[in-house]
N, C-alpha and C positions, 0 to 999 in steps of 0.2 A: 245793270244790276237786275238779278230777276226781282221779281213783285210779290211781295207778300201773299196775293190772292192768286196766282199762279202756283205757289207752292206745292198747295195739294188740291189739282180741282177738280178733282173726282169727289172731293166730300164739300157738301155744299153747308157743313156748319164746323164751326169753329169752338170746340169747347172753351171754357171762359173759368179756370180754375183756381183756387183759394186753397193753398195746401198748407197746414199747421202743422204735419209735422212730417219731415223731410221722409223718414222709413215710408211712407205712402205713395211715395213718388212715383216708383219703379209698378207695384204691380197698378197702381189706378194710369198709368201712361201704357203698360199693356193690355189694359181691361180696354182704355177707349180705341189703342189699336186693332188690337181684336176685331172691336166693334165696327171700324171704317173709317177714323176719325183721326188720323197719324197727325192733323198739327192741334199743336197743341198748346193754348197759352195761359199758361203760367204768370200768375199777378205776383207785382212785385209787394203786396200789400202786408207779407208777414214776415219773420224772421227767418220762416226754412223756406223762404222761395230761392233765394240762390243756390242752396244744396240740392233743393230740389231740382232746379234745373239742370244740375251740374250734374247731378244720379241719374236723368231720362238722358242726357246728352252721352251720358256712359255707355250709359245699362239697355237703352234702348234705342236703338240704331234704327228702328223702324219709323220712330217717330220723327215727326218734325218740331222740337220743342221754341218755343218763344217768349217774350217777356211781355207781360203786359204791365199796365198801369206805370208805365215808366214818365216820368213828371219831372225829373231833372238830367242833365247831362252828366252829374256824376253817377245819377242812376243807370247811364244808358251805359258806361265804362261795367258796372259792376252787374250788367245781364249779361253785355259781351262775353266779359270775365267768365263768368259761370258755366258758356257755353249754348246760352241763345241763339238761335239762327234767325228769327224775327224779333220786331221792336213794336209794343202797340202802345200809343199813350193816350188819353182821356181826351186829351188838349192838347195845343203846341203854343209855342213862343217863338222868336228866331231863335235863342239860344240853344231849346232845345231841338230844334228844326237843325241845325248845323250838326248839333253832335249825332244827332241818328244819321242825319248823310252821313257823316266823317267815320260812321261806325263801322262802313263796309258789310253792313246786312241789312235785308230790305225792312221798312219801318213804315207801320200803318198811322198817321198824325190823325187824331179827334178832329171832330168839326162838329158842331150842331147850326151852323147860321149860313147862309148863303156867303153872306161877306166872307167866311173863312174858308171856306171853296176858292171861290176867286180868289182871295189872295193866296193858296198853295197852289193855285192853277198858273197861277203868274210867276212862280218859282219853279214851274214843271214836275208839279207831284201830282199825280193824277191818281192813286190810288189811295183812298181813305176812309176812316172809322167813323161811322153816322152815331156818334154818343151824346146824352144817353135816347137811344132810339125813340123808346115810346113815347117819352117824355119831351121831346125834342119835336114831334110833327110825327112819326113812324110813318107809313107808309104812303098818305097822304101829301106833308114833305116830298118825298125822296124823289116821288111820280109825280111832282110840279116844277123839281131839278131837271129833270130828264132829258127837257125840251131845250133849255138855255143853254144847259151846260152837260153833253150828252157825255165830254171828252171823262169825266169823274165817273170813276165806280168807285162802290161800297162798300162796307161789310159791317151793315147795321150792328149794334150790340146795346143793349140795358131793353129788359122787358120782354125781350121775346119768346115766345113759350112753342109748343113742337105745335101747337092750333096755326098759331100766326106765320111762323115760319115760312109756310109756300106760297102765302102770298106775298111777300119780304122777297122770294126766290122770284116771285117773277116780272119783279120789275128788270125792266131792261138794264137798268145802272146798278144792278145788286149782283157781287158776284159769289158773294156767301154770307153767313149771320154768323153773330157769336152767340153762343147763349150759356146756360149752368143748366138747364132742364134734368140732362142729363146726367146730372152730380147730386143727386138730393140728398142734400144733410146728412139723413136720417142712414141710406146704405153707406155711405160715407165713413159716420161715427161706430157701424160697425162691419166697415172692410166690404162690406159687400159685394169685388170684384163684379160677380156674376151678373148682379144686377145692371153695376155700371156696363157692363159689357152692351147687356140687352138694351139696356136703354140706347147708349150709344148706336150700334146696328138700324134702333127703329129712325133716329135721327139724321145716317145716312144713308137711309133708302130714301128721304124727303127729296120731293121735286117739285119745281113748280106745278100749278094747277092750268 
């Protein structure tokens, strides 16, 4: 199965999106394509996240669109549904661990603790969501994993802002971030495309330091 962080890796961040109402879907997934940024994940946290996915999965073919915040296996059925190609969730359980295997698209599982490394490591998933980042250890963490358990890579997300980002990118076990920088509110509640576009762009030209 390919890996969620193989998807797109030419862009080294992963927008991290909240959409309220499904008509914003289409142009804010070609504002961030535009910008460099094709996958794209979509939190399952509101009522138009399914439509919305299901309009990028239509309407834009460039993107790579995904589900995030996915927390139950019926939730993993109804991003599938919708037309998700990735799976990211905050945390895992086995229950939910089964049903994103069983999903047949690749699926980023949470972790914030060493224990919960090791035991996805013991189940053979090697690729995972260091949440909530900052609040978790952020980069300090992730570069005292490095050494034990070199087999895990990352894709930090909660807190991270476009300052912190390349250092985030250069750890060795980091293979992208997720962040919202690039979605602020404010261009958001008035359409802003353009803006999100630029913002985007400045986000994936980010490299490590």
């Amino acid at each position: 199965m390919t890996s969620v962080l193989d998807l797109a890796p030419a862009a080294p961040v992963v927008p991290v999106v909240v959409i309220q109402d499904a008509a914003d879907a289409v142009p804010l997934a070609r504002a961030l394509v535009a910008g460099g940024l094709p996958a794209i994940e979509v939190t399952l946290r509101t009522a138009a996240a399914p439509a919305a996915i299901r309009a990028i999965a239509d309407e834009v073919p460039e993107a790579v669109v995904g589900a995030g915040t996915v927390v139950s296996p019926a939730g993993v059925g109804h991003a599938v549904g919708a037309g998700a190609r990735f799976l990211v969730s905050p945390g895992w359980t086995d229950g939910l661990l089964d049903a994103m295997r069983d999903s047949g698209v690749p699926f980023l599982p949470g972790v914030s603790t060493t224990t919960e490394v090791v035991a996805l490591l013991e189940r053979g998933v090697t690729d995972l969501k260091f949440f909530p980042a900052e609040a978790a250890g952020g980069i300090p963490y992730l570069k005292s994993l490095s050494g034990p358990l070199p087999q895990a890579r990352f894709c930090p997300t909660g807190g991270i802002t476009l300052a912190s980002a390349p250092a985030y990118l250069a750890l060795p076990n980091v293979a992208c971030v997720g962040g919202t920088w690039m979605l602020p509110p404010d261009a958001l509640a008035a359409r802003d495309w353009g803006r999100v576009e630029a913002l985007a762009r400045e986000a994936a030209a980010l490299a490590a330091p």
